[in-house]
N, C-alpha and C positions, 0 to 999 in steps of 0.2 A: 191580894195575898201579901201578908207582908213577909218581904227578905231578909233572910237568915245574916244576922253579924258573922263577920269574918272573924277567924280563928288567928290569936299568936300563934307564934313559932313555924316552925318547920314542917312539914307533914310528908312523908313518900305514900303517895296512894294506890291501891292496887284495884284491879278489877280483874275478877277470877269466872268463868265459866264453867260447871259440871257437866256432862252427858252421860246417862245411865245405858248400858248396851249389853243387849242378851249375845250371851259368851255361844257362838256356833260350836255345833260337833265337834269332838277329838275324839282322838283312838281309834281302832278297826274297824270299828261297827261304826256304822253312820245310824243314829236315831233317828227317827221318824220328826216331820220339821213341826215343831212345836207353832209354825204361822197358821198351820191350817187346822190347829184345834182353839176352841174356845177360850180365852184369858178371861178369866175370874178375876176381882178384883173387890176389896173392902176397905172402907175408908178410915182411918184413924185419926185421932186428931188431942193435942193438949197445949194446956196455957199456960203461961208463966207471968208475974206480974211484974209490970215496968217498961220502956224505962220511964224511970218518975223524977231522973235528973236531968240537965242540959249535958251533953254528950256523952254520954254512957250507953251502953247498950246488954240487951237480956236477948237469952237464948232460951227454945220450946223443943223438946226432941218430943216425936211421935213416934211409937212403938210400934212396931209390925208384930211384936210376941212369938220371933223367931223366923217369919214367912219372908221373902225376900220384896225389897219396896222399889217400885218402879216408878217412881214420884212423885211431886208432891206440890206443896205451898205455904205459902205463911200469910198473916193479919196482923194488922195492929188493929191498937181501937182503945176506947177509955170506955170504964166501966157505969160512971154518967156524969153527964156535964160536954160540953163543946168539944172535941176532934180539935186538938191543937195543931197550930202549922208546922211543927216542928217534929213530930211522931211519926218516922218512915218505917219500910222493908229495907234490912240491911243484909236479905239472903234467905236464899232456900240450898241446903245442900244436903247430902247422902252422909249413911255414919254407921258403922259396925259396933259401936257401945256407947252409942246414945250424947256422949260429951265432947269429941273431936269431931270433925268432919274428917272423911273420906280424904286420900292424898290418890295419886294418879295412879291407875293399876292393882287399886283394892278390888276385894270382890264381894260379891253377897250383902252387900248391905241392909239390914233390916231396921235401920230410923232414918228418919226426913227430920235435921234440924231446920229450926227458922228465926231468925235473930229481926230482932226490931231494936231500932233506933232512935234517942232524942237528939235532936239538932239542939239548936242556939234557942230557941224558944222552951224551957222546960217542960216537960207533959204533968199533965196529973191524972192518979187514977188511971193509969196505963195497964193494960196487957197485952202481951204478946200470944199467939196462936201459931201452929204448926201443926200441918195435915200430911197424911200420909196414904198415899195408894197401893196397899199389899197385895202383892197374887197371891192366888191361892194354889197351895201344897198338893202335891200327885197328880198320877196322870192324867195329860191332857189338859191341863192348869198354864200351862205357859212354861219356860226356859227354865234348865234346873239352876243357873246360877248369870250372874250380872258381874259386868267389868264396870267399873268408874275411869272416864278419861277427865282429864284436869288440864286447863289451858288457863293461863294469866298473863296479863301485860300491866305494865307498872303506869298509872296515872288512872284518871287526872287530877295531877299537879298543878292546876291556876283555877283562879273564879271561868264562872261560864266556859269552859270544854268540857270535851267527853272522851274516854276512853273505849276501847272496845275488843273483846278477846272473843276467837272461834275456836269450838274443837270441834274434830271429825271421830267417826263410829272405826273402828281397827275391820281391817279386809274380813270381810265374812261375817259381820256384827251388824247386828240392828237396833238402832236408835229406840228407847226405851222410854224415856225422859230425860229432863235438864233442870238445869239451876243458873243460877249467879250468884256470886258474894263479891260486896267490897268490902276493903279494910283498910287502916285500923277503922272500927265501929265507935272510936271516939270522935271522929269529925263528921259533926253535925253535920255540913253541907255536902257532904257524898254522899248518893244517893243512887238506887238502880232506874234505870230508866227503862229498860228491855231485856227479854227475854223469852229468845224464840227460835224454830227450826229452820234453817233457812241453807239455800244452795247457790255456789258462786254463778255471777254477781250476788251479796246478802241483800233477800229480802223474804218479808216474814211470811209464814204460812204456807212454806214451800219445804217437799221433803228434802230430809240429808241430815248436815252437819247441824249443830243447835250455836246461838252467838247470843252473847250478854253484850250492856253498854251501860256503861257509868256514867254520874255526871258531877258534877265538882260546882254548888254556884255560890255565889258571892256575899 
C-alpha cells in the first residue's frame, strides 16, 4: 500500500464520538417500555459525488422523511476504474436538517450524515454514500423521541498515533446507535479506525457505552 505524503503546516486534530439513545419516560404516567414491542426499521440511503481532489472532502445526508433515525453508515467507492489509496470514511454522524451534524443534547434526529475523504493521493470518480436506519412511526414502533450524546478529544497530532474518545448512554437511556467523526476532513492522513459498543475495560462487541479511534499516519 503505498504511504500517504505528509501534510505542511500545522493541523489540531480531533476525534469526535456520537451515541444515539432512546430518551426514557417522563411525567406522571410511565408509558409502557417500548423494549418489549417490536422496532420497525427501513433503510435509507443517498450519494454525493467526490472527493475528486487530494484532501477535500464531500458530505451524503440520508433522509428519514421526518421518522426519527437510529443509525446509520457511510461508503466510499469510485464509480469505475481502481479504488484509490487515498479515498477514506471521514464519519458517520446524526442531523436534524440534513447539513450540520447533531451537537450534544440535540434530540430527534431524522438524517445519518456520512462524509468521505481524499488523502494525499487524489481520488477520481469518487462518491460518497450514506445510509440511514429509520424507525418507524406509532405505536409499538419503538421510542417516541432520541437524545444525541457527543464526546471529543483533541488529536492525533503526529504521524502513526491514535486518538480515542468514549461516550456513555444518560441514567435510564438506551443505547440506540453510534458514529465517529474526525476533523478538519482536510487531512488526508486522518482516518477512523473504529467504531463500536463497548464496556470498561473498551473492548468491542460488548454492551454499554459506544467508543471511536482515530488515527493520524505518516
Amino acid at each position: 500500500m503505498r504511504r500517504q505524503r505528509r501534510l505542511r503546516g500545522r493541523f489540531v486534530s480531533r476525534t469526535a464520538v456520537v451515541g444515539l439513545f432512546a430518551v426514557a419516560g417522563t411525567g406522571l404516567v410511565v408509558p409502557p417500555s417500548w423494549a418489549a414491542t417490536t422496532l420497525s426499521t427501513t433503510v435509507v440511503s443517498k450519494n454525493a459525488t467526490g472527493p475528486n481532489a487530494a484532501n477535500t472532502e464531500v458530505v451524503a445526508a440520508a433522509n428519514c422523511s421526518g421518522k426519527l433515525v437510529s443509525g446509520g453508515g457511510a461508503r466510499v467507492d469510485v464509480t469505475t476504474g481502481t479504488m484509490p489509496n487515498g479515498l477514506k470514511v471521514d464519519g458517520t454522524v446524526p442531523s436534524k436538517n440534513g447539513s450540520t451534524q447533531d451537537t450534544n443534547g440535540d434530540t430527534k434526529p431524522a438524517w445519518l450524515l456520512g462524509a468521505g475523504g481524499g488523502g494525499g493521493q487524489a481520488p477520481s470518480k469518487a462518491e460518497t454514500w450514506a445510509y440511514g436506519m429509520c424507525i418507524g412511526s406509532g405505536t409499538g414502533h419503538g421510542p417516541a423521541a432520541t437524545v444525541v450524546e457527543v464526546a471529543s478529544v483533541s488529536g492525533p497530532n503526529a504521524a502513526d498515533t491514535t486518538a480515542k474518545a468514549t461516550v456513555s448512554c444518560p441514567t435510564g437511556d438506551r443505547l440506540l446507535g453510534g458514529g465517529a467523526r474526525t476533523s478538519p476532513g482536510t487531512v488526508g492522513s486522518l482516518k477512523i479506525i473504529g467504531s463500536f459498543p463497548t464496556t470498561p475495560p473498551a473492548s468491542p462487541s460488548r454492551p454499554g457505552p459506544t467508543q471511536a479511534r482515530g488515527r493520524r499516519s505518516g
